[in-house]
MARLUMTI-831836 format. One record per residue (C-alpha): residue number from 1; y, x, z. Coordinates in steps of 0.05 Angstrom, whole numbers, plus 5000, padded with zeros to 4 digits. Example, Ala and Ser with C-alpha at 12.3 -4.5 7.8 and 13.67 -1.06 7.14 Angstrom:
BEGIN
{1, {4910, 5246, 5156}} {2, {4979, 5273, 5143}} 
This chain:
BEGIN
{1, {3814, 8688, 2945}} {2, {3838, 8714, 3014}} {3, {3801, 8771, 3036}} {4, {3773, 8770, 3108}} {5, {3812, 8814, 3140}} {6, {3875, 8784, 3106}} {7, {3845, 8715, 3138}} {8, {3833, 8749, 3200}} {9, {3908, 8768, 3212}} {10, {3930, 8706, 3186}} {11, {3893, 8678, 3251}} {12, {3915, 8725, 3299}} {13, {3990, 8708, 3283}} {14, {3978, 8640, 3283}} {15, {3948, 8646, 3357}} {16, {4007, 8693, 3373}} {17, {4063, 8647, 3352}} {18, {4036, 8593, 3394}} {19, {4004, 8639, 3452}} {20, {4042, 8596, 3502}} {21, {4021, 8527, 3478}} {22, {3947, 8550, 3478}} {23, {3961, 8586, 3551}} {24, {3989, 8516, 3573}} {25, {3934, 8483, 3552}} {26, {3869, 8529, 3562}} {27, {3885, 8578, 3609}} {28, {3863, 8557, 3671}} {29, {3780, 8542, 3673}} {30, {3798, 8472, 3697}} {31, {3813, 8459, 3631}} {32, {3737, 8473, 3621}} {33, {3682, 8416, 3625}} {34, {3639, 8417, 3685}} {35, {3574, 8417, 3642}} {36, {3602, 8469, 3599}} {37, {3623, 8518, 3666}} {38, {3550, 8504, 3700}} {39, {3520, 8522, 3630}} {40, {3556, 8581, 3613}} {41, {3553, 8603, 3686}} {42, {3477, 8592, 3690}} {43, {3466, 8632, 3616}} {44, {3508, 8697, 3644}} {45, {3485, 8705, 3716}} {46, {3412, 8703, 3665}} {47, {3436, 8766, 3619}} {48, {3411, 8826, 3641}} {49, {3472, 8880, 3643}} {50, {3551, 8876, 3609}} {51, {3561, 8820, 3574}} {52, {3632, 8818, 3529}} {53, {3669, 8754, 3524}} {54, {3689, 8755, 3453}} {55, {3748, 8717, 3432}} {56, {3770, 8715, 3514}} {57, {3845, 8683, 3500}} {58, {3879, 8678, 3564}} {59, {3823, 8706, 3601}} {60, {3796, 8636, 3639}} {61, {3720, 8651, 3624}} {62, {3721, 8721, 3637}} {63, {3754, 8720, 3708}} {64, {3706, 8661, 3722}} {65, {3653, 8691, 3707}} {66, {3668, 8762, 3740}} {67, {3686, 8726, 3813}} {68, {3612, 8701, 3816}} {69, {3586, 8764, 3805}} {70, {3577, 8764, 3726}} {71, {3585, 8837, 3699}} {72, {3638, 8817, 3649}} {73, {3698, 8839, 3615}} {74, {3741, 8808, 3564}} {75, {3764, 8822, 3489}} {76, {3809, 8786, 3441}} {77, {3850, 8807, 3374}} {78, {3919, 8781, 3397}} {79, {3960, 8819, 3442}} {80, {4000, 8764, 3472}} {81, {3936, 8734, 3504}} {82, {3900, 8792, 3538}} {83, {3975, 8817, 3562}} {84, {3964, 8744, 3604}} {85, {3892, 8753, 3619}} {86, {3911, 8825, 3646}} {87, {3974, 8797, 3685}} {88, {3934, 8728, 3711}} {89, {3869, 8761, 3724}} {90, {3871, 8824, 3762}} {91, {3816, 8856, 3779}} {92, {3781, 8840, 3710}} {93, {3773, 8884, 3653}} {94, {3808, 8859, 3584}} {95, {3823, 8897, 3514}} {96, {3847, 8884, 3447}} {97, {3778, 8869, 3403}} {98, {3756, 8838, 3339}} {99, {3689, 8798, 3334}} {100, {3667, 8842, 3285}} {101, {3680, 8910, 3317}} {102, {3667, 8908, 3384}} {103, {3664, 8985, 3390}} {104, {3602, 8993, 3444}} {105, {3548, 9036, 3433}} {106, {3482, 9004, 3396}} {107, {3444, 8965, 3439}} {108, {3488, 8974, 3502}} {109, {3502, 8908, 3525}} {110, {3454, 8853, 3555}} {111, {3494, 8794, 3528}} {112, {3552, 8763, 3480}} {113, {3584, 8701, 3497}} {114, {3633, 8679, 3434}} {115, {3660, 8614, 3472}} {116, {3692, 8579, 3407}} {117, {3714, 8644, 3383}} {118, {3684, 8635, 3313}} {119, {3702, 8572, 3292}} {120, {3755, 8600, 3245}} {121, {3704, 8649, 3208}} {122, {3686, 8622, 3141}} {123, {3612, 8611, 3129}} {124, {3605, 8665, 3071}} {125, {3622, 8717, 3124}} {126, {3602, 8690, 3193}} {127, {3545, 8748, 3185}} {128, {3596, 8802, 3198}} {129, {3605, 8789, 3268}} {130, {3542, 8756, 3284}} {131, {3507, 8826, 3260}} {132, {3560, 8866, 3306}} {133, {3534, 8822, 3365}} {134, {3462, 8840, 3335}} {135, {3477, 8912, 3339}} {136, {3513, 8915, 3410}} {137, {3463, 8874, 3449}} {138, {3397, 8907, 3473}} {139, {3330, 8872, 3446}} {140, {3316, 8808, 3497}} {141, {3389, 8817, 3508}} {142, {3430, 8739, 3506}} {143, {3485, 8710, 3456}} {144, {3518, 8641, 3478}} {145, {3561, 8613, 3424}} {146, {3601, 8549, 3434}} {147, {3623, 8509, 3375}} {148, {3647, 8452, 3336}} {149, {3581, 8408, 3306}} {150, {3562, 8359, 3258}} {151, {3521, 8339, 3201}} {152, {3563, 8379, 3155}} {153, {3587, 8445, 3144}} {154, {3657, 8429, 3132}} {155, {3732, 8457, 3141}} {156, {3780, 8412, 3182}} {157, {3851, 8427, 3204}} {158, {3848, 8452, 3278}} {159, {3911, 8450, 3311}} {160, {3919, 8534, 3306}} {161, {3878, 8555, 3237}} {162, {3826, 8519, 3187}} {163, {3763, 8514, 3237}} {164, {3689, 8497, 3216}} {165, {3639, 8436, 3235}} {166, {3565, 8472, 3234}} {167, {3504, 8431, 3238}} {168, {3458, 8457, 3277}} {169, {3402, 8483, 3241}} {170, {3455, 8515, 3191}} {171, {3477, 8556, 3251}} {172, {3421, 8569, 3278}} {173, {3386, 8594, 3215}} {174, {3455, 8648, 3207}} {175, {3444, 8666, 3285}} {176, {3364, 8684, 3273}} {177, {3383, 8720, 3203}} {178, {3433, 8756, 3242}} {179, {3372, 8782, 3287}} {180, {3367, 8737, 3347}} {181, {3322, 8678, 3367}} {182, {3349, 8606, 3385}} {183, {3328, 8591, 3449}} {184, {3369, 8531, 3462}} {185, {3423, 8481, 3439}} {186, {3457, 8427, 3472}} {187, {3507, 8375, 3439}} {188, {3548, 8332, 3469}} {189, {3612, 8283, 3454}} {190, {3666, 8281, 3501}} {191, {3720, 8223, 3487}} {192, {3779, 8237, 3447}} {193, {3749, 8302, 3429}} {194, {3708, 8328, 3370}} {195, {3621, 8338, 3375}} {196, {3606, 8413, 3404}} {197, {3555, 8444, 3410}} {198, {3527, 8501, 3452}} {199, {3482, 8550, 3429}} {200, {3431, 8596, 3476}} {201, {3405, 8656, 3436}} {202, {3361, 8725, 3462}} {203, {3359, 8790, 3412}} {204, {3297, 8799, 3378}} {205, {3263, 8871, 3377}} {206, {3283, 8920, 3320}} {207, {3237, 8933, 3273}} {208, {3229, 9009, 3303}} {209, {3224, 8979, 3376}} {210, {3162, 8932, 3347}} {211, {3136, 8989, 3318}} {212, {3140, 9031, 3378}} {213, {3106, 8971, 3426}} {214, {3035, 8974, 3376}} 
């Protein structure tokens, strides 16, 4: 069995070998959907305080984001992608980062947004960065999560890495374990192009903030 952070690097070089390809084809917010841009837009100018873009690539939804006003700033585990976003994107604040270790202080961000950024993390250990996000974001804090549905939790062969299908109340049920609440999902079809989903989430209280509220 491979090991998560064995099939965690395995990713990363995958999206490094073909950093150009995917720069070519996603790296301008064009590339984008219209819904998805007034969606994601809407959710962040929402969120209270720093959100991280986790999984940022060539920056697009970072620098989009940050020009209208959004206090953002952009991670992702694969050098050759956040030397673009830094190069294409000035002004905007990008670092090497794992979905699992975003290395923040507890509760010091108002909002995640993992834009397709999990959909190579297995199901036995989407947890790991779901509970990071948990610990990072501040209780009513926001996590937006954009990915790949169906009626099945399966594996398929994305063009990069082995990607995952969720259905939607499989996802959501990880998301609320993790600590948050589902506030929203929207799924769509777009020709030529797999279901997606997105997926509108706000931090629930710690059990020590409940506490403190009676």
């Amino acid at each position: 069995m491979i090991s998560g952070r064995m099939a965690d690097a395995q990713v990363r070089a995958a999206y490094a070998a073909r950093s150009a390809e995917y720069i070519g084809l996603f790296g301008s917010i064009d590339a984008a959907a219209e819904l998805d841009r007034e969606h994601v837009l809407a959710w962040a100018q929402g969120v209270d305080g720093r959100i991280i873009d986790v999984g940022c690539g060539p920056g697009q939804w970072t620098s989009y984001l940050a020009e209208r006003g959004v206090a953002i700033e952009g991670i992702d585990p694969v050098p050759e992608l956040v030397d673009h976003a830094r190069q294409h994107h000035r002004g905007v604040t990008y670092r090497i980062g794992r979905a699992d270790r975003l290395d923040v202080e507890r509760g010091s961000l108002g909002g995640v947004l993992a834009w397709f950024s999990l959909i190579h993390t297995s199901p036995d250990r989407i947890g790991v960065p779901l509970t990071e996000f948990a610990r990072c974001i501040r209780p009513g804090g926001g996590l937006a999560l954009g990915f790949f549905e169906g009626p099945e939790l399966v594996p398929f062969d994305h063009a990069v890495a082995t990607a995952y299908v969720w259905p939607v109340d499989l996802l959501s049920a990880r998301v609320e374990q993790a600590g948050f609440a589902v506030t929203d999902v929207h799924t769509r079809v777009d020709p030529g192009t797999r279901p997606q989903g997105t997926m509108i989430a706000r931090r629930t209280p710690t059990r020590a903030a409940r506490s403190q509220c009676r």
